[in-house]
N, C-alpha and C positions, 0 to 999 in steps of 0.2 A: 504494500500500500504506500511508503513512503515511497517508494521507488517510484510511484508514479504520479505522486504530488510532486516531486522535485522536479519530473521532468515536463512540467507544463510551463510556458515561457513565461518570466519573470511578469512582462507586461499585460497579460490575459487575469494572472491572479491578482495586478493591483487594478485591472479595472474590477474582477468581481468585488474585491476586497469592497473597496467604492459604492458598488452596488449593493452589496451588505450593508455597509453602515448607514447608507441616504433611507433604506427597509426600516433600518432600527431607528432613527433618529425620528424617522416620518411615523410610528406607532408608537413613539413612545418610553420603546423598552428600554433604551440608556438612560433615561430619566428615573422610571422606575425603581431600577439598578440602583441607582444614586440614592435615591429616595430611600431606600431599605438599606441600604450600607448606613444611613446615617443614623435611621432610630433603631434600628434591630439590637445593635452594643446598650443602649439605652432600656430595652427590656429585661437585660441580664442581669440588673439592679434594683427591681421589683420585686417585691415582699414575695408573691407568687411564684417566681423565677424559682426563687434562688428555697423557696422550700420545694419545687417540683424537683432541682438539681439533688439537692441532700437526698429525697428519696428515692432515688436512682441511685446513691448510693449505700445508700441503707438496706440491710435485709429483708426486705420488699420484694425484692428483685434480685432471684438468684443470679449470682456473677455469672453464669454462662448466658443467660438469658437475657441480659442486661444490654440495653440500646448501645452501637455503635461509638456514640456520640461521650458515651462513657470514660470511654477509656482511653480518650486524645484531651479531656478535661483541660487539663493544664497545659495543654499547648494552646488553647484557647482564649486563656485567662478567665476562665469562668468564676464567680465568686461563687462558693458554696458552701 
């Protein structure tokens, strides 16, 4: 697959590039994006949060069982 993204000519994939983004731009979705990068860190710091977080890690939820999102915690800076 890479092999054949590389070989499509440099100036085909900055016009679709281009065409992409006038898509995104014209619906919305960069803004969106924006939008939710800025309050989504702001919900991590609500009373709600951060007792949903503890209980994820609390004996609630067997450790095998337990959401993905677990066990990268601290790379996230989650408060919990």
């Amino acid at each position: 697959m890479a092999g054949r993204v590389a070989s499509v000519p440099l100036d085909l994939t900055a016009h679709n590039k281009r065409v992409a983004r006038r898509m995104i731009d014209s619906t919305g979705v960069r803004d969106g994006l924006r939008w939710a990068a800025d309050l989504q860190p702001l919900a991590f710091h609500s009373k709600s949060s951060k007792e949903y977080t503890r209980s994820l890690h609390s004996e609630e939820w067997p450790r095998d069982r337990r959401p993905a999102e677990v066990t990268s915690t601290p790379a996230l800076g989650w408060c919990g």
